[in-house]
N, C-alpha and C positions, 0 to 999 in steps of 0.2 A: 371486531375485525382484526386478524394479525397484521403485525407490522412487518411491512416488505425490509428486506435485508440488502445491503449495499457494502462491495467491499472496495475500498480505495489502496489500491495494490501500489506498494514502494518495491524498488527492484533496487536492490543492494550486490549485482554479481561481483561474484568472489570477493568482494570482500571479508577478510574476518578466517579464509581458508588456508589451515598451515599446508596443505599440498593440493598435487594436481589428481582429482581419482581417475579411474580409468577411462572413465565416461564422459569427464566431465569438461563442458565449453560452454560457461555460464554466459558468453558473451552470444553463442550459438542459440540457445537454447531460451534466454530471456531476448534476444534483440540487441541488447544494450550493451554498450563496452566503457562507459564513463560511470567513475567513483560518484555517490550520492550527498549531498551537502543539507543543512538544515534549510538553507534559502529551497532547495530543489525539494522537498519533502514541503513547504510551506505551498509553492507553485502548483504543486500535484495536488493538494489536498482543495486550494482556491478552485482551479479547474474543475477539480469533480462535484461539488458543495457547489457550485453552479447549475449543475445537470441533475440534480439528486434533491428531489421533491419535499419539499420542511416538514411536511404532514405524514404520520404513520409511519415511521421509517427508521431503523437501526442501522447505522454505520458503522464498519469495522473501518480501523487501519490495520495493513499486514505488511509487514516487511518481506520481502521473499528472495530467494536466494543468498548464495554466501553463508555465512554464517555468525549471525550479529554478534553476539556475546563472545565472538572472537575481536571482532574490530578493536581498532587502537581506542581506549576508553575515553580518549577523549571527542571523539568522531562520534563513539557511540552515547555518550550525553548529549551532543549537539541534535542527534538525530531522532532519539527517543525523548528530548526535552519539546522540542518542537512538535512533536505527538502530541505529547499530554499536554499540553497549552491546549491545543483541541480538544482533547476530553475533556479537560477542567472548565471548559469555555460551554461546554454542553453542546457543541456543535458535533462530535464523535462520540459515538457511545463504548466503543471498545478497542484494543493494540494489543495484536497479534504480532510474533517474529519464529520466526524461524534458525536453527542453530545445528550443531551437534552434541553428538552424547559426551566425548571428553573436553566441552567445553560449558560445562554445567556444574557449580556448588554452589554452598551456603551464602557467601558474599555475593555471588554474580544474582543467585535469585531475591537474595533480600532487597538488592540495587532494583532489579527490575521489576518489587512487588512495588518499593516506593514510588515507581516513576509510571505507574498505573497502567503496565502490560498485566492482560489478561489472560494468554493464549500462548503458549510454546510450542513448538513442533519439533520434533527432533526425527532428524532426518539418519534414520535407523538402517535403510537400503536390503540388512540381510541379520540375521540371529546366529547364520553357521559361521566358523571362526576360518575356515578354507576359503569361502567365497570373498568376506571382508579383505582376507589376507591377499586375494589375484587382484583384488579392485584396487586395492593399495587407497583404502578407507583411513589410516592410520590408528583404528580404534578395536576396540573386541567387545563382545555379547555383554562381557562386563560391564562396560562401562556406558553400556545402552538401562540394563540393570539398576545400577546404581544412580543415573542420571533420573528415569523414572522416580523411582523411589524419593527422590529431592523434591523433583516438581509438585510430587503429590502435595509432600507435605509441605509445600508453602504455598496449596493449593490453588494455584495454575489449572485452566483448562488443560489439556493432554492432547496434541493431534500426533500421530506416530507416523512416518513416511516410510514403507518400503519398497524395493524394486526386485522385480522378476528377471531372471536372465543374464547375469551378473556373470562373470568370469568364473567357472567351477561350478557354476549352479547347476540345480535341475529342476524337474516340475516336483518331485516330492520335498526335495529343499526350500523350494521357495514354500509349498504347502506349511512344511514345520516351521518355516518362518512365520507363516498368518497365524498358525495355532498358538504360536509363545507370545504374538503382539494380542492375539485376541484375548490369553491371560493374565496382559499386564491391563488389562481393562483402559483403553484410551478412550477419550471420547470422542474421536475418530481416526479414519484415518486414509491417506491417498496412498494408490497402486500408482507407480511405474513402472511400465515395463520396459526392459533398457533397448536403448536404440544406439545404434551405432554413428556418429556425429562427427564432421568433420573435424581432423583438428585436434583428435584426440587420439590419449594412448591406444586405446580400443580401435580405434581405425586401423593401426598399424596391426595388430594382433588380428585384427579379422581380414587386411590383404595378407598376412604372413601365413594365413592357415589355422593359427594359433586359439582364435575363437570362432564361436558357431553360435551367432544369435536364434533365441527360440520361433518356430514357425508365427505366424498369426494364427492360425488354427489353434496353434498350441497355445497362445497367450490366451487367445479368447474363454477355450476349456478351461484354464487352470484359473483365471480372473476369475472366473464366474462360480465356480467355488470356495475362492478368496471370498468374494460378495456375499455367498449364502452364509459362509462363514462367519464372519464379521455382522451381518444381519441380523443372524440368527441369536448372537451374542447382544443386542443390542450397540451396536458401534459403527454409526454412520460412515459410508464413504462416499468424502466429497468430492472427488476426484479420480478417474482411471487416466491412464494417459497423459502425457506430457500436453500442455493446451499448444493448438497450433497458429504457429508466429509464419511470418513472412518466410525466416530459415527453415524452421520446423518442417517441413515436409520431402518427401521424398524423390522431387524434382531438385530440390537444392543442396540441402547442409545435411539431410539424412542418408547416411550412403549402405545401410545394412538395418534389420531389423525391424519387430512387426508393429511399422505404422501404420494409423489409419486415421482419418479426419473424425471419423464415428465411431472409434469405440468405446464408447460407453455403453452407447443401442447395441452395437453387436453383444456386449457380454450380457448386456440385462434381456435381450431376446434368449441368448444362450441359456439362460434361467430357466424360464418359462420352456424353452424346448424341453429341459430336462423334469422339470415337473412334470408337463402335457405326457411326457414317454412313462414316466412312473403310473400317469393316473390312467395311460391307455392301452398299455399291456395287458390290460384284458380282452380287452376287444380284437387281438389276433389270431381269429381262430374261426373267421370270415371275414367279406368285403364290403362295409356297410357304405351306405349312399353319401350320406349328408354326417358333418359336423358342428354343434352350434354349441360356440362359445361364447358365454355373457358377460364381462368385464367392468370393471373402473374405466372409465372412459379418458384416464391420461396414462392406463396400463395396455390396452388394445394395441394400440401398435408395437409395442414391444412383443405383445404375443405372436402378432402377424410376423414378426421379425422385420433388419435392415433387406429394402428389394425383394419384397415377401420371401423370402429367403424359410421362412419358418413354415407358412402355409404349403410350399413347394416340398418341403422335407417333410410332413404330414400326410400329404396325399399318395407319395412317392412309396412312404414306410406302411402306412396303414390302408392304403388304397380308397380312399375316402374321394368321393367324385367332385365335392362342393364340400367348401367351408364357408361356412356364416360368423361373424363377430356382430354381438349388439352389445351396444355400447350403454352403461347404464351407472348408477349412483352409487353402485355398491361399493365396499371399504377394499382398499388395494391389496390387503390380505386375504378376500375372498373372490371366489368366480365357480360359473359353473360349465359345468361338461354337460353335452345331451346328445345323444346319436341314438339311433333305432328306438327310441321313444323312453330309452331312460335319460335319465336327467340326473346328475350327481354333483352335488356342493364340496367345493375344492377350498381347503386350507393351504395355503400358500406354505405358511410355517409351521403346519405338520409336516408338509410333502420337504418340504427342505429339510426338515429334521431327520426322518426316515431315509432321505438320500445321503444326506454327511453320517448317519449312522452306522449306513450300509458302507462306507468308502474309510470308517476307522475314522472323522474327523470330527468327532463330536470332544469338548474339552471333557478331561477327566476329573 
């Protein structure tokens, strides 16, 4: 039996961050607006090791937000020593933090090999040097580059963060961004697509005219090729979308930009739409009755799509009267197609390969 995974999330906002980016209101965005203490990292970790079952189970700790290996070094042994008390105690199995790329060398990693972090993330946002420069990031491609490169070799997990829709961007920018993160080989990595947040410089820039958040439509499209992409590479993505807090939504602290509570469903149905359209372009050249589709039975609703949203766009494009979905044991990379009494065996990760093939996005 695998062992269920648990992460005890530490919220460090702005801490550790020498300026303010365009986007950014960590106080907005995580909840929180108070500095983090080794007592408050002990509390957090007590609380959750209460609710978090002793049998079969891997615990991370994850620092998140800010940018720890920025913090005043003394704040930052207080708070990573009180981790690894936990992992050396055998009560946590693993420590994760989060950072950026000009603030990563040879000292800061050898400190955080000692102190038994396992997991970097470097919050990378963009690869082009124009879009960095409008976000006022205060770093360049360089130094995303070179920070890799360290982590490797002091062999650190690898998580890579980028974001969609950034000031200057575009949908083939943020693309050639996925393409250069997918070959710096991470071992994962989260999509954000940016949202416009109260409070911030970006607010002002998008009542002044000055920016133009991308559609949801468009985030969905271009996510969902980031996905096949990164998939397809072997490079899990844990994360689309910013997770949604009390602020986070777009009754309160989100004033532009394409939120949604569910996008993750909408981009991994957007998948499947685009696979089902590669595998059923042949079938347009009459009006066939019935569709049945056989699936992974924790992949079926994503095929159906968010609010059948998918099934609706199949019968609408191919005129198909009834769709069936059965649901069955098969492996998530396989499903099949059957209409008018053929029946066809669908490779998930050919049909993805041949679409990023067709679209220029396969690495070179």
């Amino acid at each position: 039996m695998s062992k269920k995974h648990y992460i005890i999330p530490i919220f460090v906002p702005h801490l550790g961050c020498p300026n303010d980016c365009v986007f950014c209101n960590q106080r907005k965005i995580t909840g929180l607006s108070t500095n983090m203490t080794g007592r408050d990292v002990k509390n957090i970790v007590e609380s959750f090791l209460k609710t978090i079952p002793k049998e079969n189970t891997n615990i991370g700790l994850a620092f998140y937000g800010g940018s720890f290996t920025g913090i005043d070094k003394k704040i930052q042994k207080e708070l990573i020593s009180t981790a690894n008390n936990y992992k050396k105690s055998g009560l946590i199995d693993s420590i994760r933090l989060s950072t950026r790329p000009d603030y990563i060398d040879d000292e800061i990693l050898s400190y955080l090999r000692k102190m038994g972090v396992d997991t970097i993330e470097l919050g990378v946002q963009s690869l082009d040097e124009k879009v960095l420069e409008n976000s006022l990031r205060g770093h360049t491609s360089k130094d995303v580059y070179k920070a890799v490169k360290l982590i490797k070799k002091y062999e650190f997990k690898l998580g890579l963060q980028m974001m969609t829709g950034l000031p200057g961007d575009s949908l083939n920018k943020s693309l050639d961004t996925g393409i250069k993160i997918a070959k710096l080989k991470p071992n994962f990595t989260r999509i954000y697509p940016t949202l416009t947040v109260k409070e911030t410089k970006l607010q002002k820039l998008y009542y002044e005219g000055k920016y133009k958040p991308f559609t949801l439509d468009e985030t969905i499209s271009l996510c969902s090729e980031l996905l096949m992409l990164f998939e397809l590479n072997n490079i899990e993505v844990i994360r689309i979308g910013l997770q949604n807090t009390e602020n986070i939504s777009t009754d309160k602290d989100v004033v532009a930009g394409p939120f949604h509570s569910s996008l993750r469903q909408l981009v991994e149905s957007r998948v499947y739409r685009i696979i089902l359209d590669e595998i059923l372009k042949v079938f347009t050249d009459k009006t066939y009755e019935t569709l049945v589709i056989s699936a992974n039975k924790k992949e079926i609703n994503y095929i159906i799509g968010y609010k059948a949203k998918n099934t609706k766009y199949l019968k609408t494009k191919y005129g198909f009267k009834k769709i069936n979905y059965i649901k069955s044991k098969l492996s998530k990379n396989i499903f099949y197609v059957e209409t008018d009494g053929v029946k066809k065996k669908v490779n998930r990760y050919d049909i993805i390969k041949k679409y990023l093939q067709d679209k220029n996005l396969l690495l070179s």
